[in-house]
GULUMVO-226401 format. One record per residue (C-alpha): residue in one letter; x, y, z. Coordinates in Angstrom, 3 decimals, decimal comma. Example, Ala and Ser with C-alpha at 12.3 -4.5 7.8 and 13.67 -1.06 7.14 Angstrom:
# residues 2
 type       c1       c2       c3
    a   12,300   -4,500    7,800
    s   13,670   -1,060    7,140
END
This chain:
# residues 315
 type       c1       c2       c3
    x   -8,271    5,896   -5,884
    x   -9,530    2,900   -4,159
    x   -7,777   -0,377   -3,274
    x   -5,836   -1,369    0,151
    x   -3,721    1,035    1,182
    x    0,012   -0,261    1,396
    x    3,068    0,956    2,611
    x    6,899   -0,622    1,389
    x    9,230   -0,441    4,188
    x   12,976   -1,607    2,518
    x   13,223    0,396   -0,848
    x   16,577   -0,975   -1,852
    x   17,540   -2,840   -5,015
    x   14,616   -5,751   -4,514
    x   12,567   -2,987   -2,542
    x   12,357   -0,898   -5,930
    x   11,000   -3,628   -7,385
    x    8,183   -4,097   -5,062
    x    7,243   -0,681   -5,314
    x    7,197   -0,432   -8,807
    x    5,013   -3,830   -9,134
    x    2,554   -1,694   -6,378
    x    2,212    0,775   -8,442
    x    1,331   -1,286  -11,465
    x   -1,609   -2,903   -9,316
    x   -2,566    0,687   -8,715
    x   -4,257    0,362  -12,256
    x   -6,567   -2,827  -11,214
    x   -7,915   -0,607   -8,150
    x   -6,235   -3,634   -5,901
    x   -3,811   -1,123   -3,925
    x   -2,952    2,288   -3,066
    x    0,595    3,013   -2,599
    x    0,220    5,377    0,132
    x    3,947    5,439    1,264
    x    7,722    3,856    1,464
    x    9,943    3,887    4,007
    x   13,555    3,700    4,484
    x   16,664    3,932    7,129
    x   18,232    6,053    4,557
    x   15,897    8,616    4,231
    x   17,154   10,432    1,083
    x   16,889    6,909   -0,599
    x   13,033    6,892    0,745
    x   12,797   10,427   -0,858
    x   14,449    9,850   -4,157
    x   12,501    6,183   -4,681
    x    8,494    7,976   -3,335
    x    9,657   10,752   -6,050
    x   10,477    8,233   -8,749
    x    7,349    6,347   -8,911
    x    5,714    8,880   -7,950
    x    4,346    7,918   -4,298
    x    2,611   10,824   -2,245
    x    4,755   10,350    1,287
    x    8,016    8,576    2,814
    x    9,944    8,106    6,076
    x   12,121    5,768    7,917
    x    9,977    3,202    9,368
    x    6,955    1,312    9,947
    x    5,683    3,342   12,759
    x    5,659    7,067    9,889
    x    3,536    4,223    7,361
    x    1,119    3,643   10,113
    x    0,852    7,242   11,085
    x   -0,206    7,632    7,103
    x   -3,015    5,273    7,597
    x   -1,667    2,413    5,975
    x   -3,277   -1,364    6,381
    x   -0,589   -3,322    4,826
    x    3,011   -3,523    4,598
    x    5,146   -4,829    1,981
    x    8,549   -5,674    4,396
    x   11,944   -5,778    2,295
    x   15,025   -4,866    4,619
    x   18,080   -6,939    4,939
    x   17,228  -10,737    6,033
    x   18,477  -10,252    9,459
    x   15,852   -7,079    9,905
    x   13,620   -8,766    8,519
    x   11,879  -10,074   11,776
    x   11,524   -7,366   14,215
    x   10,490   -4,850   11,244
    x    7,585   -7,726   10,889
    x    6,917   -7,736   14,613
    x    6,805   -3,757   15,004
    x    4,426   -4,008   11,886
    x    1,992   -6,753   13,085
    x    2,150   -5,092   16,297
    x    0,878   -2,095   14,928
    x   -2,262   -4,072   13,223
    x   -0,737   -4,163   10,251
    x   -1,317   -6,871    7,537
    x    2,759   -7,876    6,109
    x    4,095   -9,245    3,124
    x    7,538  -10,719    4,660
    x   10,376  -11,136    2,505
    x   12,225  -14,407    2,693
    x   13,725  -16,221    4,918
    x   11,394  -14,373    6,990
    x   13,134  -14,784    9,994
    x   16,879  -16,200   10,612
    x   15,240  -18,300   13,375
    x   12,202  -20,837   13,520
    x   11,328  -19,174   16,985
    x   11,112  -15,875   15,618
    x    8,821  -16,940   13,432
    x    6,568  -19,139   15,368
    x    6,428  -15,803   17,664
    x    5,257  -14,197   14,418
    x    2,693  -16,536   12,992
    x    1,376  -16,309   17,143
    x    1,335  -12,547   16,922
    x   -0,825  -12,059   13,490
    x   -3,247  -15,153   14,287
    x   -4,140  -13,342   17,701
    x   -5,197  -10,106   16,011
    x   -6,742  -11,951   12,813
    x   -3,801  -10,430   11,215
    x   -2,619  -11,450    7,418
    x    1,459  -11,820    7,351
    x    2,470  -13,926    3,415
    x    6,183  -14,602    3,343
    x    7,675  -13,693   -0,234
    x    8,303  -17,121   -1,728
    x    8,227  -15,768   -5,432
    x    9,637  -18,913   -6,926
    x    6,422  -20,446   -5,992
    x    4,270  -18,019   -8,866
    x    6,913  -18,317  -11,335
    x    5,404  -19,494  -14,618
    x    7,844  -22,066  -15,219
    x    7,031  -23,683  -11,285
    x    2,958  -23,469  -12,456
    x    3,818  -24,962  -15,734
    x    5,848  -27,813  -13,775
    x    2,383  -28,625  -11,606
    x    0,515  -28,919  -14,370
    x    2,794  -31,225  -16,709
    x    4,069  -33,305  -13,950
    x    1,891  -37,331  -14,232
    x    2,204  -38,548  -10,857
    x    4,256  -37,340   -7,965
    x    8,082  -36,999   -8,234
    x   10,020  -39,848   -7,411
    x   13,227  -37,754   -7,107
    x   14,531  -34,118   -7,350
    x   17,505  -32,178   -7,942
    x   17,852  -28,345   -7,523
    x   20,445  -26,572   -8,797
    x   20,628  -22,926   -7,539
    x   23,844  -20,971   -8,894
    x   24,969  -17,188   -9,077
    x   27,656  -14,604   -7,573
    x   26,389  -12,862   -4,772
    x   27,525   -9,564   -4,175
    x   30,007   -9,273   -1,289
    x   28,159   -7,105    1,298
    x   25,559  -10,635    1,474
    x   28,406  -13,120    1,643
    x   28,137  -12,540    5,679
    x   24,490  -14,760    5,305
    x   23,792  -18,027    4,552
    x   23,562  -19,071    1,137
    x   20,715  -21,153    2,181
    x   18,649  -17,852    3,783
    x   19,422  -16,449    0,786
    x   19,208  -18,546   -2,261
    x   18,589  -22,194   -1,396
    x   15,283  -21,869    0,992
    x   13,850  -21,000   -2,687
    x   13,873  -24,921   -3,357
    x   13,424  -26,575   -0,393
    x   10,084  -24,083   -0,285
    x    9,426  -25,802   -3,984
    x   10,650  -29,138   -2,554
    x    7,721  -29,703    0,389
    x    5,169  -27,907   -2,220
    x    5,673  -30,309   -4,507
    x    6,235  -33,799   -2,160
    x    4,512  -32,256    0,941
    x    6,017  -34,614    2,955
    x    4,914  -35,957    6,942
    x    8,757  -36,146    7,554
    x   11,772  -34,386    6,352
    x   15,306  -36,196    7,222
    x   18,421  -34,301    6,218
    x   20,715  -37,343    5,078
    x   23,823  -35,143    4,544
    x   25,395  -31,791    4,158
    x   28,569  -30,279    3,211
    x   29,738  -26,794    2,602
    x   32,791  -25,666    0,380
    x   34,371  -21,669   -0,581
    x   33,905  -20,477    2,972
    x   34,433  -16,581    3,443
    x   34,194  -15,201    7,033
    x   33,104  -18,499    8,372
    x   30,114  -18,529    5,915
    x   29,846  -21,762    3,531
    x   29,018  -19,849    0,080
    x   28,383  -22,972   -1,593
    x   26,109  -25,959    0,000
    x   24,869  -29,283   -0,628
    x   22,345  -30,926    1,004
    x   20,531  -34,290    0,426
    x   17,088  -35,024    2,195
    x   14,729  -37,594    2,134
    x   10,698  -36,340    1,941
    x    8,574  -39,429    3,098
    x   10,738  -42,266    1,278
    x   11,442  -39,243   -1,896
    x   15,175  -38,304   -2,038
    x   15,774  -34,641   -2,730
    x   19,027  -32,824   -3,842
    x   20,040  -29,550   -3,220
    x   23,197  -27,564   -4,432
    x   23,463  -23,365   -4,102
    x   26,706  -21,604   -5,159
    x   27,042  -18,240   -4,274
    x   30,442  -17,499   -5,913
    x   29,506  -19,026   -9,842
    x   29,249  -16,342  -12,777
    x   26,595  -17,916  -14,137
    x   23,156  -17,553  -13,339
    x   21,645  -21,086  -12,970
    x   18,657  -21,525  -11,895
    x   17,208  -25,513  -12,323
    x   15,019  -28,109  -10,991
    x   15,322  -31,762  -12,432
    x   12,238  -34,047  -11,356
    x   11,701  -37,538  -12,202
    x    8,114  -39,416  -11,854
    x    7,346  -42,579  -12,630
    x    6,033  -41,440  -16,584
    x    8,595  -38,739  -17,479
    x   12,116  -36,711  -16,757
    x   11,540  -33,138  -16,358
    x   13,923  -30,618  -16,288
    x   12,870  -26,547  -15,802
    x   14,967  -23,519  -16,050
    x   13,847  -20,646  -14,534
    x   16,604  -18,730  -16,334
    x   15,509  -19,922  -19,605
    x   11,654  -20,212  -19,074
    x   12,258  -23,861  -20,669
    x   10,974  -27,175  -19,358
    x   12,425  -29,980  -21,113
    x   10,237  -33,441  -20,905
    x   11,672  -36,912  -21,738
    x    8,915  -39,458  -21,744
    x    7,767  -42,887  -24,397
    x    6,909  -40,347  -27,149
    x   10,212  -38,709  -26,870
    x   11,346  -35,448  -25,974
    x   10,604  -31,952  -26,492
    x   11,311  -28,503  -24,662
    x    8,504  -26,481  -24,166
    x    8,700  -22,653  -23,945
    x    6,842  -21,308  -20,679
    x    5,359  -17,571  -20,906
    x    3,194  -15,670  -18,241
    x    2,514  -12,899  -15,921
    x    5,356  -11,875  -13,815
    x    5,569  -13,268  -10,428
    x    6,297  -10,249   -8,458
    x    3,239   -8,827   -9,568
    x    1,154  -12,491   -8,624
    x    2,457  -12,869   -5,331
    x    1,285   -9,392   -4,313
    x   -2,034   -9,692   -5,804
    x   -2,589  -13,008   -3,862
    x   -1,536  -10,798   -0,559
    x   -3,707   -8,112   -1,351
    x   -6,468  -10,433   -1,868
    x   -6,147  -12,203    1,086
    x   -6,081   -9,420    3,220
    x   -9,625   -8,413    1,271
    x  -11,065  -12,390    2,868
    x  -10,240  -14,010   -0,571
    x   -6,758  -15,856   -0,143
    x   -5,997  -18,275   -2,536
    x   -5,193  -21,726   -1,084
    x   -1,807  -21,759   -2,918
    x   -0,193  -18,919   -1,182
    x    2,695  -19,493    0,899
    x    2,157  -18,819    4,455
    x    4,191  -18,872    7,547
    x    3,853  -22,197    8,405
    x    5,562  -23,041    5,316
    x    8,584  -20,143    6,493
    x    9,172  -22,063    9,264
    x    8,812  -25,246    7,834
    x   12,021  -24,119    5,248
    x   13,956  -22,664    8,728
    x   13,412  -25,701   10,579
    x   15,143  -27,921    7,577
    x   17,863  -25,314    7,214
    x   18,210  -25,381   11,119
    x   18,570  -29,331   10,391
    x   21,313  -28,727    7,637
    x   23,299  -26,328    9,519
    x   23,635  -28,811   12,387
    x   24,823  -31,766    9,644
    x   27,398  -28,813    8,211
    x   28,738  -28,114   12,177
    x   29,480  -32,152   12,377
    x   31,332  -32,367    8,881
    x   32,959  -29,305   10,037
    x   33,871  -30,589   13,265
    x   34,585  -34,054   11,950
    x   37,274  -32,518    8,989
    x   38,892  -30,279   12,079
    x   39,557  -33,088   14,711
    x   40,974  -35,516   11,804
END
């Protein structure tokens, strides 16, 4: 079997996934699965014999033992960074779930560590390859004037203790600076409602990209899946549902919804990391500039949530 040889440390709910899309770009010769690790060793056991993956163990250090060049990292968020920095330590190429890090130092310490030894490390912005955000690139006449995200769903208890914005609502302000880019990000305002332990579970947050107003909203606690973006240029109204795989357009001749189809975006993402590691990385993939870029506004929000929060306590 040829291909990159790749390792999943994390092989949890999401983790499964990852190591099932692997083994699906087994077939294209891209990767070998070579191993998965896991704290929980009989998990590690139970997932390698599912999909049928020749060796496990607990951590990055038993993956690099088994030769692997690449890791695909999927642990809780607040692992997340020093399971990256044992793995790029080691030489290894890492795909990074999001947020990455919980800190815009830990990451800057990260992109530092993989540029010094010519390393590849692709955070795991999926939203980015979904079909309906490709879809939205290409239909989109101009850039957006304005844009509304709307980010909804209950989160199961045991991730209540993180920020909904690590969590769910780094997803769009990732799609917002794709899509604006901006020189200058100002967070105008933010308030947080439904706290449990401390922890906002539902956020809003307005910025301003350049002179291009952007609003956010993530719920945590909602029933309902949601998952929108609303973008207005100076031709049309768009409005995309990831949920749906819908984009409706409003423009002179009218409106219409149009139906959005393609490969799934798990599978894309890794591709475009396996690639890159193999000299060819498209210019579209996320990289960790563009991590800390989303920390550094979420850093920014948290600090308007402290002074509403203050502000409501000392009234």
């Amino acid at each position: 079997m040829r291909g990159v040889k790749v390792g999943v440390v994390g092989v949890g709910s999401w983790g499964k996934n990852l190591v099932r899309a692997l083994k699906e770009l087994e077939n294209e010769d891209l990767v070998r699965l070579t191993g998965v690790a896991d704290i929980n060793i009989e998990l590690a056991a139970s997932v390698a014999k599912s999909y049928n993956v020749e060796s496990y163990g607990r951590t990055v250090k038993d993956l690099v033992q088994l030769g692997v060049e690449a890791v695909v990292i999927s642990v809780p968020l607040d692992k997340l960074f020093p399971v990256a920095r044992e793995a790029l330590s080691f030489g290894v190429h890492s795909f990074i779930e999001k947020p990455v890090s919980t800190k815009p130092d830990e990451v800057k310490e990260l992109i530092n560590i993989a540029e010094d030894s010519s390393l590849i490390a692709q955070p795991g912005f999926i939203v980015r390859y979904d079909p309906v955000t490709r879809a939205m690139r290409e239909l989109m006449k101009g850039g957006p004037k304005n844009l509304i995200f709307k980010r909804f769903s209950a989160r199961p208890t045991h991730r209540m203790i993180h920020s909904i914005m690590l969590d769910l609502m780094i997803h769009d302000i990732d799609l917002a600076l794709s899509f604006v880019k901006p020189q200058e990000v100002d967070v105008l305002s933010a308030v947080g409602f439904k706290e449990v332990s401390g922890v906002p579970q539902e956020v809003h947050a307005s910025l301003l990209l350049n002179d291009i107003p952007a609003y956010l909203i993530a719920d945590g606690m909602l029933p309902a899946k949601v998952r929108v973006v609303e973008i207005t240029t100076e031709e049309a109204y768009y409005e995309a549902s990831f949920t749906d795989s819908t984009i409706l357009i409003k423009d002179r001749s009218g409106t219409n919804i149009q139906r959005v189809s393609g490969e799934e975006p798990l599978k894309t993402e890794l591709r475009d990391f396996v690639k890159a590691i193999e000299g060819l990385k498209p210019a579209e993939a996320p990289s960790l500039q563009d991590a800390l870029k989303c920390l550094s506004v979420i850093e920014s929000i948290n600090e308007k949530l402290r002074m509403v929060r203050s502000s409501r306590l000392s009234s």
